[in-house]
N, C-alpha and C positions, 0 to 999 in steps of 0.2 A: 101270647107266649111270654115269659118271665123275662126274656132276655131282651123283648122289646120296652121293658119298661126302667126308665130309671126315677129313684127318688131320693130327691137331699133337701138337708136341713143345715144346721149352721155348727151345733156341737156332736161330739163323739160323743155324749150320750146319750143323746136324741138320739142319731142313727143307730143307736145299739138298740135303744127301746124299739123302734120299729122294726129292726130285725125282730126283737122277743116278741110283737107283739104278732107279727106275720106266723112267726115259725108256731104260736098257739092257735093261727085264725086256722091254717089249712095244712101244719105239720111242715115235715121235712120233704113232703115231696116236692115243694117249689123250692129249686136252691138259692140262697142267699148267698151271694160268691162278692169277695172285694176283688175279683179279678172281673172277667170281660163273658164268662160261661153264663152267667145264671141272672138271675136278676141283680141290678145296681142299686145301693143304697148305701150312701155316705154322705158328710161334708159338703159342701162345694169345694172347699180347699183340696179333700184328697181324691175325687173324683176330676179336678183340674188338673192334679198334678197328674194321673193315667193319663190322661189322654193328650199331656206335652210329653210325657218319655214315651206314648204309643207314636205321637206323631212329630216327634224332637226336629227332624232336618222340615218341615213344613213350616215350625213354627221358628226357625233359625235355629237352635238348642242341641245342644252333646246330651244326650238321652242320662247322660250318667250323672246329668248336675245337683250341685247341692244346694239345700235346701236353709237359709241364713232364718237363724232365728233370731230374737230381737235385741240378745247383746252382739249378734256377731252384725248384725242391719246396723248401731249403732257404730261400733266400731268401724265400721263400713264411711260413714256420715262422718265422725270423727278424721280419719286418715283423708279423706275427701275435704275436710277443712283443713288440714295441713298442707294440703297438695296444693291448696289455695290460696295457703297465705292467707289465711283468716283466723281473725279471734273470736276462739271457743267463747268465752266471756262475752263477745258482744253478739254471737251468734252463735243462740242455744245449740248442742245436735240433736237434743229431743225435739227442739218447734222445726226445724231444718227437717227431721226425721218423718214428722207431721203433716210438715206441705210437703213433702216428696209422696207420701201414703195417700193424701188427700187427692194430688196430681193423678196418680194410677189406679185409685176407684173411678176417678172422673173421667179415665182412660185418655188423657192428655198426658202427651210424649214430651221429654226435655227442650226441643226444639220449636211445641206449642205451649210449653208455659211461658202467658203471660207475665209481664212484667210490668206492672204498673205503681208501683214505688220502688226505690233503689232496694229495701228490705228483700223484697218481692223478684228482682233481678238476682241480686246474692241466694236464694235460694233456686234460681231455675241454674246458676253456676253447678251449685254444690249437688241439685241432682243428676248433671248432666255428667261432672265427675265420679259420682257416687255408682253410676251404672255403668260407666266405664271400668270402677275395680268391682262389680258383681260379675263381670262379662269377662276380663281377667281372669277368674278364679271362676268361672265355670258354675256362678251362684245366683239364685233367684231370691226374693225375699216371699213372705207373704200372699202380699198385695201382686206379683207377676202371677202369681197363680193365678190368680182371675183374670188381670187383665190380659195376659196372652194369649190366654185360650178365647178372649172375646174379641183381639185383634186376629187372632188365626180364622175362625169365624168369622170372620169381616172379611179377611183377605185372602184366603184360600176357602174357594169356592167348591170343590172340591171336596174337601175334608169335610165342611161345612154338609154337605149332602152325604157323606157318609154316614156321618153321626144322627144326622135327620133320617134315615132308612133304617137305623140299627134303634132308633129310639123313639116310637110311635107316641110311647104315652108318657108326660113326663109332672112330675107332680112336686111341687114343693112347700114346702112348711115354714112357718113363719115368715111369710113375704114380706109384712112388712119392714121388714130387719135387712132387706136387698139394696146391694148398692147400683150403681151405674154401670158398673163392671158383671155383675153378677144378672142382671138386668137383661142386660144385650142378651149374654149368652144363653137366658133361660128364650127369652123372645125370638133368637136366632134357632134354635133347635126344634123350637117349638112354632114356628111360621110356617111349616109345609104341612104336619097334619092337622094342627088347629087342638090335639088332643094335650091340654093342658089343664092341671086341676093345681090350684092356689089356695092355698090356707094363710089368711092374713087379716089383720085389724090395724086401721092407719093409728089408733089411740094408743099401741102397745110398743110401739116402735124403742127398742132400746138402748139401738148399737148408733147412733146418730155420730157417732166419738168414731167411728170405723167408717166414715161415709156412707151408713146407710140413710137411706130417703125416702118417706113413707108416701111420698106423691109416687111411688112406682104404685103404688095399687091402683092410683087414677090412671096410669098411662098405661096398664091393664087391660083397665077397662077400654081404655080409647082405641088399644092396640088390637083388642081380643074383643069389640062390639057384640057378637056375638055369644058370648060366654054366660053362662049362667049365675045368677048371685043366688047364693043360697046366705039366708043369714044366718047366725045363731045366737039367737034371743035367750034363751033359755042357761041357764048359769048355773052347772052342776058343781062345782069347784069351790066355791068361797060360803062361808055361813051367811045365813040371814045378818045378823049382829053387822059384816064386814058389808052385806051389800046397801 
């Protein structure tokens, strides 16, 4: 059934293609729904965000929060360096903004980062501040979109089987563009049927600047023994001249 399956990618344009490219294989009778009816197909990011305002008080969260995009994250980092009595000048908020993004792909909370040079200390300050005024103002950035949905997974065992019941078959593209955050949660939904199909190349890896890690295909494999590798040899895309 359509509603048992979900499948994401990384851009809204990718997941639109696959909509176009579903709604030509087999028509309108299989619904494409960005809601919870019909089959799933998005982002990770906007299929994260459903399922923290479907499951808000599980995951701590006011189902109504907002969503900080990267001047207001910044601005965020900024007033968090004031609060601290810290200077802008000796402590960028872009590299501050950085290791905070870095911190929550690696799914490490304020109270486990490390601190192993003084640099290093001033930045587990500034994000432990920083997520005090998100949680203030009823604000997520980004990066909580994955990682909450992959601590709620973690820690509501429950919800975690819901979503493994509603979602037998789960397939994703561009794997290896996956961070650690994105990881868990694909591995944690996908550990009870085992029906998981991956489209990924360790040599194509893009997003390395967002925390993605292309050793996730090895741990894949480690995780998913079982799994089938199909390669693809054959290169219909690029000219002779380019290959």
């Amino acid at each position: 059934h359509p509603r048992s399956i979900m499948a994401v990618t990384f851009t809204n344009k990718a997941a639109g293609e696959m909509r176009e490219r579903i709604n030509k294989l087999v028509g309108q009778a299989v619904p494409v729904s960005t809601g919870w009816r019909g089959l799933t197909i998005g982002t990770f990011h906007s299929i994260c965000a459903r399922i923290l305002r479907a499951d808000a008080p599980a995951a701590g969260l006011n189902p109504n929060f907002v969503i900080y995009d990267d001047g207001e994250q910044l601005t965020a980092v900024k007033q968090a360096l004031r609060d601290l009595k810290l200077d802008e000048k000796l402590y960028k908020p872009e590299a501050m903004r950085s290791a905070i993004s870095k911190a929550k792909n690696e799914l490490i909370r304020p109270q486990q980062f490390e601190a192993t040079t003084y640099w290093a200390e001033i930045a587990r300050r500034v994000y432990a501040r920083y997520e005090e005024i998100l949680t203030a103002n009823g604000g997520l950035d980004f990066d909580d979109l994955l990682c909450r949905v992959a601590w709620l997974f973690r820690e509501q065992p429950e919800v975690l089987k819901r979503y493994q019941d509603r979602y037998e078959y789960l397939l994703v593209d561009e794997f290896q563009d996956t961070n650690t955050a994105q990881y868990e949660m694909v591995y944690r939904l996908a550990s009870a049927s085992r029906n998981v199909f991956c489209v990924g190349d360790e040599d194509q890896s893009i997003f390395m600047f967002r925390g993605a890690d292309y050793r996730n295909v090895m741990r894949f494999r480690e995780d998913f023994p079982e799994a089938k590798v199909v390669l693809l040899e054959q290169n219909y895309r690029s000219t002779q001249t380019i290959l």
